[in-house]
C-alpha positions as CSV (number, residue, x, y, z in Angstrom):
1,X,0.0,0.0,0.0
2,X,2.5,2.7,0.9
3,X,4.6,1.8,-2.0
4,X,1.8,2.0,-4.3
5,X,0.8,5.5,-2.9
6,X,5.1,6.2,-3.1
7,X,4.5,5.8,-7.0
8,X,1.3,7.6,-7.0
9,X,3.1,10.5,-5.7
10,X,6.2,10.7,-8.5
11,X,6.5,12.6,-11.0
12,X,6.8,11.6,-14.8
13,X,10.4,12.3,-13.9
14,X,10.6,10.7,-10.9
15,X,8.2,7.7,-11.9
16,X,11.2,7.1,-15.5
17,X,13.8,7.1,-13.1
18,X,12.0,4.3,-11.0
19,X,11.3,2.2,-13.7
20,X,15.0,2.4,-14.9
21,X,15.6,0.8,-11.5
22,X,13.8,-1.6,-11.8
23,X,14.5,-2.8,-15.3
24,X,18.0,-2.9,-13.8
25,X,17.0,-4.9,-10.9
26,X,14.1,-7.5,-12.7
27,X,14.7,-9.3,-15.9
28,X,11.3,-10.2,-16.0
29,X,10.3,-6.9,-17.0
30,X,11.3,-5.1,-20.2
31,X,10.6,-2.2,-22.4
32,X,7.9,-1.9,-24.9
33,X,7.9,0.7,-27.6
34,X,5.6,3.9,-26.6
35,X,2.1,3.8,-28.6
36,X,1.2,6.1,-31.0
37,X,-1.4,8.9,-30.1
38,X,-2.8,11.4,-32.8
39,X,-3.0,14.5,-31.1
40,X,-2.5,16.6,-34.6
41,X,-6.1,18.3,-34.5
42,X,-5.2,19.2,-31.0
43,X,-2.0,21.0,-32.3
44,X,-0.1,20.5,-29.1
45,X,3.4,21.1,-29.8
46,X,6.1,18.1,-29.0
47,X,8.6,19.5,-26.8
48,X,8.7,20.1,-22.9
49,X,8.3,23.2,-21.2
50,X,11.1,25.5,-19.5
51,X,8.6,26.4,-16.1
52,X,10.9,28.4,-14.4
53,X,11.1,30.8,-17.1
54,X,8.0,30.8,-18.6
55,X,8.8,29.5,-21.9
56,X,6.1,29.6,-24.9
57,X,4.9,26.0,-25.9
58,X,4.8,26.8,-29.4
59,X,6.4,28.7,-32.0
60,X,3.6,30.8,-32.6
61,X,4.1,33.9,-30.0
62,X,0.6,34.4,-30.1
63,X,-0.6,30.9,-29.5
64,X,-2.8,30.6,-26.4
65,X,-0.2,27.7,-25.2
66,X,2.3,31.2,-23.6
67,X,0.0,30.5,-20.8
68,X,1.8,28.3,-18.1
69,X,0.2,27.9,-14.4
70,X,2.9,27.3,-11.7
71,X,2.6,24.4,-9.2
72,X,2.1,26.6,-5.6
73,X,4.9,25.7,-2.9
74,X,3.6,25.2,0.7
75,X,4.6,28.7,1.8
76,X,2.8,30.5,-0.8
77,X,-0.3,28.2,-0.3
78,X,-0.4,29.1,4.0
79,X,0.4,33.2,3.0
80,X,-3.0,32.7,0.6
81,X,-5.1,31.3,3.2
82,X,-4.6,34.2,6.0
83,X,-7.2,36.5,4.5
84,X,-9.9,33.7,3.9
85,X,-9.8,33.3,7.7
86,X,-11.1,35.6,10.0
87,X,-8.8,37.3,11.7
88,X,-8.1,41.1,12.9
89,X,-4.8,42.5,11.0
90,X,-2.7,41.9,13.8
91,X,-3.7,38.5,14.2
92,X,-3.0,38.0,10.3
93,X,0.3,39.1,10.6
94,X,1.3,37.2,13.5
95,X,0.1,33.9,11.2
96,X,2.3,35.1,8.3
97,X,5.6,35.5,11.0
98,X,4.9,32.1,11.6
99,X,4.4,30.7,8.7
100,X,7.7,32.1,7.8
101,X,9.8,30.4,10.3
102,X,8.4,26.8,9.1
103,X,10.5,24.2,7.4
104,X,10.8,22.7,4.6
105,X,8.4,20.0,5.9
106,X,5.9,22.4,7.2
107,X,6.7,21.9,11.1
108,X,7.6,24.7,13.3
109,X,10.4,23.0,15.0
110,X,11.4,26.5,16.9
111,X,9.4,27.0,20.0
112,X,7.5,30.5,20.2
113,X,9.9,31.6,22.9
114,X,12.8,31.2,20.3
115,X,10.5,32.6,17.7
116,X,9.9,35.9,19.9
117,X,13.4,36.1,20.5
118,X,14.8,36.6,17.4
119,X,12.5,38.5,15.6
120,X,12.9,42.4,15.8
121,X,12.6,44.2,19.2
122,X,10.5,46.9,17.0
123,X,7.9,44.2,16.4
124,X,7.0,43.9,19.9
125,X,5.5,40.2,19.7
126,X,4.1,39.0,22.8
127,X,4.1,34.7,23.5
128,X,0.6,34.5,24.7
129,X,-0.7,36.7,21.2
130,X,2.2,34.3,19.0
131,X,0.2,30.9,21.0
132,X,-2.9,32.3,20.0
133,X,-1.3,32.7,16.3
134,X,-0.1,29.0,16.3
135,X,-3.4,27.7,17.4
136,X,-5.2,29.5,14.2
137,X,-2.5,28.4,11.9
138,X,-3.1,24.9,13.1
139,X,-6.2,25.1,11.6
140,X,-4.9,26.0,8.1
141,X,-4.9,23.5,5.5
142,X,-3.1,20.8,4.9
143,X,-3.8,19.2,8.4
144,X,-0.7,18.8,10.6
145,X,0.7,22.2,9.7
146,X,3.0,24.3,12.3
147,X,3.3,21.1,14.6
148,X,6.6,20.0,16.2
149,X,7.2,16.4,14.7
150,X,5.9,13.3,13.2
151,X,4.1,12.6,15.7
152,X,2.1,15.6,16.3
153,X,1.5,15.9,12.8
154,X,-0.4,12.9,12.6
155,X,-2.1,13.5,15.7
156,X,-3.5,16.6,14.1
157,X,-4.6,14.4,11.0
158,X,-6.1,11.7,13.4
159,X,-8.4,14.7,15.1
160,X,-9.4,15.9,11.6
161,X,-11.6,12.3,10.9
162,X,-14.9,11.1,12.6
163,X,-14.0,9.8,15.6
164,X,-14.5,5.9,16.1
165,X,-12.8,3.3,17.6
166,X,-10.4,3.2,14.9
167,X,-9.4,6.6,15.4
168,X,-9.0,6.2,18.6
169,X,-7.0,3.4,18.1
170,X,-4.6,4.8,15.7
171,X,-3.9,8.1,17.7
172,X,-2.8,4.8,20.1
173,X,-0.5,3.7,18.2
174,X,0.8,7.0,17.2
175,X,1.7,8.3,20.5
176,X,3.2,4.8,21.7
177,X,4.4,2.3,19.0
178,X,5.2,4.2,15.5
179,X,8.8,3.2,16.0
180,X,7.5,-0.7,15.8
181,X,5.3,-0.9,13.0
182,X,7.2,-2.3,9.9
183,X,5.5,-3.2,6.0
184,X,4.1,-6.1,6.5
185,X,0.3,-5.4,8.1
186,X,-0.1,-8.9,9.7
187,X,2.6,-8.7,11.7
188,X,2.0,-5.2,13.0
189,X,-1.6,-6.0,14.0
190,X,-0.3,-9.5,15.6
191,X,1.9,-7.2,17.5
192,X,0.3,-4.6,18.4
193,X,-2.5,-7.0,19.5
194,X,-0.5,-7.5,22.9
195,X,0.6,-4.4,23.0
196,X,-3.1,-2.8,23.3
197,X,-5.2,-5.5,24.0
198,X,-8.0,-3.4,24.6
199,X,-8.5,-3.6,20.2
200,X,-9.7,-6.5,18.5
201,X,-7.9,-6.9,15.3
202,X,-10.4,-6.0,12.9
203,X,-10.1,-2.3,14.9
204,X,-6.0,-2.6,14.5
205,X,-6.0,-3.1,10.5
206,X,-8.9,-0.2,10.5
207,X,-6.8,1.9,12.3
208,X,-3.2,1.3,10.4
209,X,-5.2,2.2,7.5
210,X,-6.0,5.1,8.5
211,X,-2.4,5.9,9.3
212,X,-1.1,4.7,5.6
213,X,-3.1,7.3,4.2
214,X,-2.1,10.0,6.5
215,X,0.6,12.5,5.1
216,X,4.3,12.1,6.4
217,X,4.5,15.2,6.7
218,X,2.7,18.6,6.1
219,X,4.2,19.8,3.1
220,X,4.0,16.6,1.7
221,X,2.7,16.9,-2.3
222,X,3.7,20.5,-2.7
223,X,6.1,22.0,-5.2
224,X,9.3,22.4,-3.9
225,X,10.9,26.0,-3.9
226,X,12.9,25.0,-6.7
227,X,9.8,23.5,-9.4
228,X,11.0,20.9,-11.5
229,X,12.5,22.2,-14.7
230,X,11.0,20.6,-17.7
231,X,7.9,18.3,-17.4
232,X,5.4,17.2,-20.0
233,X,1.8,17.7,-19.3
234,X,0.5,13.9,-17.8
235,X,-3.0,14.2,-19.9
236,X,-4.4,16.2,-22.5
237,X,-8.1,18.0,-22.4
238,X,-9.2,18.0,-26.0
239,X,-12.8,19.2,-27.3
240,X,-14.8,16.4,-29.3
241,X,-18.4,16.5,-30.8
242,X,-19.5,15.5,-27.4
243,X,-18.0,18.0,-25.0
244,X,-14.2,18.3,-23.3
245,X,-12.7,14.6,-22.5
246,X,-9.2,14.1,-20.9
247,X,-7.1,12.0,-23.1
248,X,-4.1,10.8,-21.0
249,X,-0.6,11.0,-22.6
250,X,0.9,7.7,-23.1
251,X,4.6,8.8,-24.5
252,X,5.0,10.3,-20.2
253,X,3.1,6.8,-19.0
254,X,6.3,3.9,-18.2
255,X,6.5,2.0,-21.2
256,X,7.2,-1.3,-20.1
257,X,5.7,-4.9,-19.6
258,X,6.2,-8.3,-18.8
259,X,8.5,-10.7,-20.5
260,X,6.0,-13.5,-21.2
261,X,8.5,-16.0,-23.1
262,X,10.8,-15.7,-19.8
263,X,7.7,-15.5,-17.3
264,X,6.3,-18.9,-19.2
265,X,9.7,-20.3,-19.3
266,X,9.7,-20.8,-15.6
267,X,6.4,-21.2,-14.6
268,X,6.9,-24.5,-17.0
269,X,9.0,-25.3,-14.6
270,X,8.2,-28.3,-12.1
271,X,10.6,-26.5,-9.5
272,X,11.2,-22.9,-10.4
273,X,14.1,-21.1,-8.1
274,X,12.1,-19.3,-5.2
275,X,14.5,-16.2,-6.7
276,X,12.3,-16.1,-10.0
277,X,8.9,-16.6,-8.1
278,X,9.2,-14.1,-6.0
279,X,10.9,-11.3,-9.1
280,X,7.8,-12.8,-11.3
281,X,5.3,-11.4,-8.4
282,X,7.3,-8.2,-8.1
283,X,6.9,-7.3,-11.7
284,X,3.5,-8.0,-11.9
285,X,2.8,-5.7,-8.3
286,X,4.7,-3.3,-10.0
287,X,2.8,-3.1,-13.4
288,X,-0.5,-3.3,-11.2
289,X,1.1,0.0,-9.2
290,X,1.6,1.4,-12.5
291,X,-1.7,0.7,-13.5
292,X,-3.2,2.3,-10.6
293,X,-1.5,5.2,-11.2
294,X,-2.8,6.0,-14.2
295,X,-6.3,4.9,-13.2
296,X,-6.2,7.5,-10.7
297,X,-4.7,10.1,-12.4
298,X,-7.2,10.1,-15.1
299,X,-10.4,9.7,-13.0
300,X,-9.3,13.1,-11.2
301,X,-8.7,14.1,-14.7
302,X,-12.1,13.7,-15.6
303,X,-13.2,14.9,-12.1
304,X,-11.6,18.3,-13.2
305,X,-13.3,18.7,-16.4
306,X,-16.5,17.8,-15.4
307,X,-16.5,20.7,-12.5
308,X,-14.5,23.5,-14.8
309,X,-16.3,23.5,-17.1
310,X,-16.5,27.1,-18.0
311,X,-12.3,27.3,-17.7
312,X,-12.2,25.3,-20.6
313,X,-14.3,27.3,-22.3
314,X,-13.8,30.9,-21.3
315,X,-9.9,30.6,-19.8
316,X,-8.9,31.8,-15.8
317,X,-12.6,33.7,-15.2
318,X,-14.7,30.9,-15.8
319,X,-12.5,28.7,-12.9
320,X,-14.6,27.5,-9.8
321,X,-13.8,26.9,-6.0
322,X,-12.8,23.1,-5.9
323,X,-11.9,21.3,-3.0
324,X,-9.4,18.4,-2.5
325,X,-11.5,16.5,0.2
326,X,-15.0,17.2,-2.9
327,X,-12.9,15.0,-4.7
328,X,-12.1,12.6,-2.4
329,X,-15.8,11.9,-1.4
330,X,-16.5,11.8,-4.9
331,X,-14.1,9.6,-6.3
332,X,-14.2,7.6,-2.9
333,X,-10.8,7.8,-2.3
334,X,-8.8,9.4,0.9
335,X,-7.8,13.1,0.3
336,X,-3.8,12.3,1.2
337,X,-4.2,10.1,-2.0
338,X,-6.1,13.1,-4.1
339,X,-2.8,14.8,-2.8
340,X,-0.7,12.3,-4.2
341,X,-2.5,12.4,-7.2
342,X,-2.4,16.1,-8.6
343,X,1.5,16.3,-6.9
344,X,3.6,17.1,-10.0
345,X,1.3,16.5,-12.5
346,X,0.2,18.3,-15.3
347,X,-2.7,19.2,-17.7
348,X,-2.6,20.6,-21.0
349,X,-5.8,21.9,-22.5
350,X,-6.3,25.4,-25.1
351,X,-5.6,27.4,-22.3
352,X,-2.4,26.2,-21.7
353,X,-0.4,23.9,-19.9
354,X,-1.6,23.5,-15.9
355,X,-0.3,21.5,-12.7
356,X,-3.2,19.8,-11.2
357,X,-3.0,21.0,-7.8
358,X,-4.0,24.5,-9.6
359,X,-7.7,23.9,-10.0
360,X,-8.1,23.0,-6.3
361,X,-8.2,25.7,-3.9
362,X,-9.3,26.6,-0.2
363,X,-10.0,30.3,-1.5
364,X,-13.5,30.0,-2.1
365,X,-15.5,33.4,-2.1
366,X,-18.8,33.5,-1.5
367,X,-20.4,35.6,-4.3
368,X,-23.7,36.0,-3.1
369,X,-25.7,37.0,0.0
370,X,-26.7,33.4,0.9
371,X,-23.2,31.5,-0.5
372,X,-24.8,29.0,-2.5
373,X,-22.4,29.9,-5.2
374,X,-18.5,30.8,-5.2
375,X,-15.6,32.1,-7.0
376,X,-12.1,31.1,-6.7
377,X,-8.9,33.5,-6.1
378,X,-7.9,32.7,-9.4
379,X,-11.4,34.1,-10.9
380,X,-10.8,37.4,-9.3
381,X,-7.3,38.1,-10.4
382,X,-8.9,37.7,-13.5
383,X,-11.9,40.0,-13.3
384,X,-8.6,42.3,-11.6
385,X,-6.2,41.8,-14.6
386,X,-9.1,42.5,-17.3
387,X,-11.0,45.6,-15.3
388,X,-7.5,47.0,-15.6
389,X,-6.1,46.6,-18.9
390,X,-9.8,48.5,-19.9
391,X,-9.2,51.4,-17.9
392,X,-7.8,54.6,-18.9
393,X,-4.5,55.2,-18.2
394,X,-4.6,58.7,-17.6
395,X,-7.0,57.6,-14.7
396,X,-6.0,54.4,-13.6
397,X,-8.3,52.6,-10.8
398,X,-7.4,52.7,-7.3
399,X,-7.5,49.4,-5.4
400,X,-10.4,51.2,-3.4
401,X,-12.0,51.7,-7.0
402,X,-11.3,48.0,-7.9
403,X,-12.8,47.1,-4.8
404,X,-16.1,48.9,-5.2
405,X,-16.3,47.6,-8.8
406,X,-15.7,43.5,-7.6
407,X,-18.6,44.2,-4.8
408,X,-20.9,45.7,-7.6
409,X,-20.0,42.1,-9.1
410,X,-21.1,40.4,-5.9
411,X,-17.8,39.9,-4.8
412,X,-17.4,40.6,-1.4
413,X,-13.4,40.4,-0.4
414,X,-11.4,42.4,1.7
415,X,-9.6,45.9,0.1
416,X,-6.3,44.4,1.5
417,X,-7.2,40.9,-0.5
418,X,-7.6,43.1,-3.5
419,X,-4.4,44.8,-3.3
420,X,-2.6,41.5,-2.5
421,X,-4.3,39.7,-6.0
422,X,-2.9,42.8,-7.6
423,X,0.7,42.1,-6.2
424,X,0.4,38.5,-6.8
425,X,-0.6,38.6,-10.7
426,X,2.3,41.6,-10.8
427,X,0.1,45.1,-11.8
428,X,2.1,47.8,-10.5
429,X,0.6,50.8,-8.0
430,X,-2.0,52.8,-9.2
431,X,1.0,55.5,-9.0
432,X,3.0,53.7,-11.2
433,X,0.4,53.2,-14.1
434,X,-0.8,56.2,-14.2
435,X,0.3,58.0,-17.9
436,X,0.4,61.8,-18.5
């Protein structure tokens, strides 16, 4: 299980260099040559993409393809979320110190004496108001953010689900015997069946599962600070006669398969070498992994198209609030695997070329009175970046004036929020584009 969710996790990268392993290590597994896909009325251009700087996909400077969608490191992700909780403006800023002072695993392994301590004088932070700070970034997503360790971090997880018996059960084994569990699930639960007696073993297997699909750690599935340089997208989104349908790209799927005339060789065999049974299981766990992988990267494929809609259709201002843990229930999967899943993959559509984790977001905006509908950050830098490019430059529009004009949209964000969106997707002052 864990080695299954280790491959969902990788990238196409990642997932090449694996499979090179274990080519290396299995002869019972070989390469197969990569299918051929016709992707010529979808005019997507053969050649990967240079992320860090922004690089057009095509050679056509005005193809639609210039448009490229960053995967979001954890840091950026927490600094997005302060102004979708409520809190006063000190209280915000306190949140973004801490966030700040995380690692690269998301734990804050400084204690908030420490913290206080070396931070400016002129900043006059205060322990009790930096507690208070640490208990409201706690409550960010992903669960198990800002805690000390391992431990903590899944204890946060644990007090995130339903509670039951197997909850109870795993926060158990969390606190007292992590350090004993191994792989192999039948020995952990005859083990820990002495150690808490108190569990019937039905309870224990409920309970580790819960803990295999828990994140090792908080920024677990987030870009790193450094995003990988080249990728190709994992799956296309092309428009047929019967609507947008996600079309996955085989040439960055592992190419490989099962030698069957050395496989039948020994299982001809009367005695085959316990060596070759156990490489001929491997390779057919691994091509089942692989399998899995691509199962569940196309299902939250699909799962995308059929709730963006309108981005498909009308680009960045048609995109909708989507959660991680909506696709989880939907798909009936854990949200640590929905993680896994849109970690490092991307999506290439007429709009561009997209990492996964893009179209989910915690950032949604209620944009009416009774919030039965939403719009998501992304959406509003939008309707920002367009409002502005039509005004006149002679009399540009304050981020007051923006403001008004979002809320006469049914938009109801802060002025601050607006002026951060305006930072983010890089419009200058209203000082600075203001023309004589």
């Amino acid at each position: 299980m864990q080695q299954s969710l280790r491959i969902l996790q990788m990238s196409g990268i990642e997932i090449e260099r694996e499979v090179e392993d274990w080519l290396e290590e299995n002869p019972i597994l070989e390469r197969t040559e990569t299918p051929s896909e016709d992707f010529s009325s979808y005019e997507m251009p053969r050649q990967t993409v240079d992320i860090k700087r922004g690089v057009s996909l095509g050679d056509d400077d005005s193809s639609a393809w210039e448009n490229l969608a960053q995967e979001e490191t954890l840091n950026a992700y927490l600094h997005k979320q302060v102004s979708e909780h409520p809190l006063s403006p000190t209280e915000a800023a306190h949140v973004h110190i801490l966030i700040d002072f995380l690692d690269d695993k998301g734990y804050l392994t400084d204690s908030i004496t420490e913290i206080v301590e070396n931070t400016p004088l002129e900043w006059m932070l205060d322990e009790e108001d930096m507690e208070i700070a640490l208990e409201n970034l706690q409550n960010f997503e992903p669960a198990g953010i800002a805690t000390a360790n391992l431990t903590q971090s899944l204890l946060h997880q644990l007090d995130r689900l339903p509670l039951s018996p197997a909850r109870r059960c795993a926060a158990q084994i969390v606190m007292h015997h992590l350090d004993k569990l191994t792989q192999n699930t039948p020995k952990n639960v005859n083990r820990l069946s002495k150690l808490l007696p108190d569990f019937d073993n039905d309870t224990l297997r409920e309970a580790l599962e819960l803990i295999t699909n828990l994140n090792p750690y908080p920024s677990y599935g987030f870009a790193s600070e450094e995003p990988t340089q080249y990728v190709h997208p994992d799956v296309f989104v092309v428009q047929t006669e019967a609507g947008w349908r996600v079309q996955v790209n085989e040439e960055a799927q592992p190419q490989i398969k099962i030698n069957t005339e050395l496989s039948e060789a020994f299982q001809d065999e009367e005695a085959i070498d316990p060596v070759w049974r156990e490489k001929i299981a491997a390779a057919k766990q691994k091509m089942d992994m692989l399998q899995q992988r691509k199962n569940t990267l196309t299902r939250v494929a699909e799962y995308i198209v059929e709730k963006q809609q309108d981005f498909f259709q009308f680009g960045e201002i048609g995109i909708v609030p989507m959660l991680l843990k909506d696709c989880a229930k939907y798909l009936e999967l854990a949200e640590s695997t929905i993680s896994r899943a849109v970690s490092n993959k991307y999506l290439a559509c007429p709009q561009g070329l997209f990492a996964l984790r893009y179209f989910f977001s915690q950032n949604a905006i209620s944009s009416s009175e009774d919030g039965e509908e939403g719009i998501s950050a992304n959406a509003i830098k939008s309707i920002i970046n367009e409002l502005v490019e039509r005004e006149d430059k002679r009399k540009p529009y304050s981020d007051c004036a923006l403001h008004q004009m979002l809320q006469q949209q049914g938009i109801n964000i802060a002025r601050r929020t607006v002026a951060k969106y305006r930072e983010q997707i890089g419009i200058p002052t209203v000082q600075q584009r203001r023309e004589s």
